[in-house]
C-alpha distance (Angstrom), angle and dihedral (degrees) to the residues before:
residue distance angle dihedral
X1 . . .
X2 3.86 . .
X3 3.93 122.0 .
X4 4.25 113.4 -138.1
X5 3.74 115.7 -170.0
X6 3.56 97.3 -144.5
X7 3.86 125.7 -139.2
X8 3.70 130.4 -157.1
X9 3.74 135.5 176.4
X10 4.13 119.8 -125.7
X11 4.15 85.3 -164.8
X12 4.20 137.3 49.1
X13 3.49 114.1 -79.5
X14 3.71 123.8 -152.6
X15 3.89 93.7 -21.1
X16 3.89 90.0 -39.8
X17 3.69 128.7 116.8
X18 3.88 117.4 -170.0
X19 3.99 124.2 164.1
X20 3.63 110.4 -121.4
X21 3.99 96.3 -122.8
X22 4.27 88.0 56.9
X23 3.81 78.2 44.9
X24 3.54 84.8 51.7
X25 3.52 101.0 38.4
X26 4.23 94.6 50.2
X27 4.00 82.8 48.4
X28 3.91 92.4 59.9
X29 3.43 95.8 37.2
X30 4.14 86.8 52.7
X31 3.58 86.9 49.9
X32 3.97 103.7 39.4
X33 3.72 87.9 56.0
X34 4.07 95.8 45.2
X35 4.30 91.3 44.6
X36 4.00 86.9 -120.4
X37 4.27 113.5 146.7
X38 3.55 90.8 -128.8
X39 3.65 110.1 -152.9
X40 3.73 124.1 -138.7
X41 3.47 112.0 -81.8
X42 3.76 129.4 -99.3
X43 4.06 107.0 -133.8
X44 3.75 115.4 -140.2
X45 4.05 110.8 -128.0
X46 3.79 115.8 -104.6
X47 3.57 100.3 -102.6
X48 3.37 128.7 93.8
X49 3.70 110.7 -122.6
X50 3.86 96.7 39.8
X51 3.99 119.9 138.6
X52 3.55 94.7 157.1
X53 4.25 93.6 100.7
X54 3.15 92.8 49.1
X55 3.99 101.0 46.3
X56 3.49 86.9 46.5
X57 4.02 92.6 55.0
X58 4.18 77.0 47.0
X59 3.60 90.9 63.0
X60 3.79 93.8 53.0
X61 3.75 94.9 40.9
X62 3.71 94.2 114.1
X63 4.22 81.8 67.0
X64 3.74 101.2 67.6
X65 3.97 136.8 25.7
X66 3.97 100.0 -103.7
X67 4.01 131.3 -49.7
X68 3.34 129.4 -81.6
X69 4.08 118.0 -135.4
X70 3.93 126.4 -166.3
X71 3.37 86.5 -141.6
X72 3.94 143.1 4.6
X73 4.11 85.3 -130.1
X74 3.97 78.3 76.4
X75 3.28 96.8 67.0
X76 4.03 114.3 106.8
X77 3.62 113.2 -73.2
X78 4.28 90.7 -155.8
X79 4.18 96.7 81.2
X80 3.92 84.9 -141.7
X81 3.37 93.5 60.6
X82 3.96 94.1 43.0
X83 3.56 93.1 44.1
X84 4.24 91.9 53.0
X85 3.98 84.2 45.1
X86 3.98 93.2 53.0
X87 4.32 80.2 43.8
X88 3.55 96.7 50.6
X89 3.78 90.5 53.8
X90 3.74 103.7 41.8
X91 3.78 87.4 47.2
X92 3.91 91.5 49.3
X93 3.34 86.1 56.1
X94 4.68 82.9 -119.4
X95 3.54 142.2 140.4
X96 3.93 134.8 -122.0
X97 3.22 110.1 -158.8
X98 4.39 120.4 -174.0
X99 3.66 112.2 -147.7
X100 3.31 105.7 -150.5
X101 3.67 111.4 37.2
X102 4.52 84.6 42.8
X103 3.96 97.0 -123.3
X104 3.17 127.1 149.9
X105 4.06 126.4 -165.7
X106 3.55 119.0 -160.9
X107 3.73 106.3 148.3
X108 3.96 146.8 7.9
X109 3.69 89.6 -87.2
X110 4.07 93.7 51.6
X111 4.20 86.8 49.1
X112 3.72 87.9 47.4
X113 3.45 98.4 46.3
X114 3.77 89.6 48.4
X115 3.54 93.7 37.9
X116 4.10 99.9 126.6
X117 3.95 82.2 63.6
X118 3.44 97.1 66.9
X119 3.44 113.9 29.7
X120 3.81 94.6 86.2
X121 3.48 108.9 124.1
């Protein structure tokens, strides 16, 4: 059974407000119904340009499978920082999976392919 790290946001996102225990409660749902151990989520810090959650999680990546996101609007919104994210994974051989819109990135092809989702910064 796969291992997701999952990550949550404390603040809005792009225009979007969502407690963290619906966050939570969409990310075990996600993962109940795809038979992934879903990990207890990592909570991003309240201010906006934060990264240091998720690098953190980035260090440890060789723990888990991939990371599970509520939402692809989580993703960074610096293109640097997304960019060494998407690295990090494809390198680590992971997965990133996003909750709520069902996605799931595995390799440069899936980012490419779903490339309008995550350029949003």
């Amino acid at each position: 059974m796969k291992k997701l790290k999952g990550y949550i946001f404390s603040r809005p996102f792009l225009g979007e407000r969502v407690p963290q225990h619906i966050q939570n409660i969409v990310l075990r749902d996600y993962s109940k119904k795809k038979k992934i151990n879903f990990l207890l989520s990592a909570t991003k810090y309240q201010t906006s340009k934060s990264s240091y959650i998720l690098k953190e999680i980035l260090e440890k990546i060789k723990n888990y499978d991939g990371l599970l996101f509520y939402s692809f609007l989580q993703l960074p919104e610096n293109s640097r920082d997304r960019i060494n994210l998407f690295n990090s994974i494809i390198k680590n051989k992971k997965e990133i999976h996003f909750a709520v819109e069902n996605l799931i990135t595995k390799n440069k092809k899936d980012f490419l392919k779903n490339g309008n989702f995550y350029i949003h910064a």
